[in-house]
C-alpha positions as CSV (number, residue, x, y, z in Angstrom):
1,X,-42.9,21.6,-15.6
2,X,-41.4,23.1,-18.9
3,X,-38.5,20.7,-18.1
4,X,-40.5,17.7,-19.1
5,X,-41.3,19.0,-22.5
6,X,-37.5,19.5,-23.5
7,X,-36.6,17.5,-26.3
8,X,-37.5,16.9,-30.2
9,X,-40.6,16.0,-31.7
10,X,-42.6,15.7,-34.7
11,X,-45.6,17.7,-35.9
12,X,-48.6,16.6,-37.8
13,X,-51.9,18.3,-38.8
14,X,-54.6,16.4,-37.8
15,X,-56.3,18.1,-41.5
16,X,-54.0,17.6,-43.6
17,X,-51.8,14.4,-44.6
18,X,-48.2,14.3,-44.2
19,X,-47.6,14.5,-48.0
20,X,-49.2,18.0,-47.5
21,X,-47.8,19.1,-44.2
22,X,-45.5,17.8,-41.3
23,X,-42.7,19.5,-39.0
24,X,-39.9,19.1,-36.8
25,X,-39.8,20.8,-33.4
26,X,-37.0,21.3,-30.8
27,X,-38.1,22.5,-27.6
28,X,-35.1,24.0,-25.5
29,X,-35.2,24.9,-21.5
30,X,-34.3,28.5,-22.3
31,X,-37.5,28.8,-23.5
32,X,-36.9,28.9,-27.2
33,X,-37.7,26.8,-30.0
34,X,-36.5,25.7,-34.1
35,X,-38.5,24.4,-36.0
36,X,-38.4,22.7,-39.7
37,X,-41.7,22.6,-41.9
38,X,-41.8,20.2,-44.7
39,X,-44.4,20.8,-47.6
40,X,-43.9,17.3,-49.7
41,X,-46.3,18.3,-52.8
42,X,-44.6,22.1,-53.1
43,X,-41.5,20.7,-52.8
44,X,-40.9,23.4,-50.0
45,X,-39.4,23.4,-46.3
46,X,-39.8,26.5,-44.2
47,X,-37.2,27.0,-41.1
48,X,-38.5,28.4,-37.8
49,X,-38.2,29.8,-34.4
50,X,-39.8,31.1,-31.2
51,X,-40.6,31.1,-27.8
52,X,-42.9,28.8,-25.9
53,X,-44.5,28.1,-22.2
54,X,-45.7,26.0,-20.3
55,X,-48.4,26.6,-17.5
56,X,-48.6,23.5,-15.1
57,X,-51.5,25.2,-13.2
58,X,-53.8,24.7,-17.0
59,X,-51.4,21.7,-18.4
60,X,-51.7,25.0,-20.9
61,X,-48.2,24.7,-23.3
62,X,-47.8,27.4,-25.7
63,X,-45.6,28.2,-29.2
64,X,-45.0,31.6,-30.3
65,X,-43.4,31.5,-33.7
66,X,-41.7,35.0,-34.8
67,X,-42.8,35.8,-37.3
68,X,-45.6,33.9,-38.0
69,X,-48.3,31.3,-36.5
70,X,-48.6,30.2,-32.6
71,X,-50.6,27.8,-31.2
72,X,-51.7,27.2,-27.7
73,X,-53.8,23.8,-26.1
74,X,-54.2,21.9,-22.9
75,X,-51.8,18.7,-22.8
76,X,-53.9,15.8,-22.8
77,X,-52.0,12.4,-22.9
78,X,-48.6,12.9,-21.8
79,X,-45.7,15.3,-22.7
80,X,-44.4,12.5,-25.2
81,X,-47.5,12.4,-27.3
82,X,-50.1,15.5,-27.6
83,X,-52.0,17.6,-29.4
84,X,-53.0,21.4,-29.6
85,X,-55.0,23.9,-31.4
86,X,-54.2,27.3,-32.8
87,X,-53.4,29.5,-36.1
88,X,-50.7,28.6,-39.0
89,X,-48.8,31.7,-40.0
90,X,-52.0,32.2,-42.6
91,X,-53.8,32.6,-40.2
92,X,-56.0,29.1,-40.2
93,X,-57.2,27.1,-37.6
94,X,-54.7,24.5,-36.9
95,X,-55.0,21.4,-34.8
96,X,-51.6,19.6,-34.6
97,X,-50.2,16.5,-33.0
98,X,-46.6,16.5,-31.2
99,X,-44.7,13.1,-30.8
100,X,-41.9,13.2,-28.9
101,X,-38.8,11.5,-31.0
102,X,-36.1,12.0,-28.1
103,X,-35.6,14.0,-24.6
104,X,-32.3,16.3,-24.1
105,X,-30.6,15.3,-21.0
């Protein structure tokens, strides 16, 4: 359930290298999330926040950021170490990896 995903993780973008792009994620049980986007060559970090789900019925876990981007993708791995597809807040595609870092009690 959406209890198994609660914790911190970080983001990279299976296009780009982390120089380019990568992210910090917290993923609270209320259903809300922060975020922290690091853009290394621009010199440039971009602060966050949303809502996501998880549907257990599709393993279907998706981010909402407001305003901006989401993403959506079917869990494949395990909730410590996944990956999903969707749109940056530009509007293009977006395939990013989530690794779990640590789980809230």
């Amino acid at each position: 359930g959406m209890a198994d995903f609660v914790g911190f993780y970080n983001i990279t973008d299976n296009y780009r290298s982390p120089y380019e792009y990568r992210g910090d994620l917290t993923l609270r049980a209320d259903g809300t999330f922060t975020s922290v986007e690091y853009f290394p060559k621009q010199s440039r970090n971009f602060d966050g926040k949303g809502v996501w789900t998880f549907d257990p019925a599709t393993l279907t876990i998706s981010l909402r950021w407001q305003p901006g981007g989401d993403f959506s993708g079917t869990v494949s791995g395990n909730t410590a170490d996944f990956q999903m597809a969707g749109h940056w807040s530009d509007g293009k595609t977006a395939n990013a990896r989530f690794v779990r870092r640590w789980r809230q009690p």
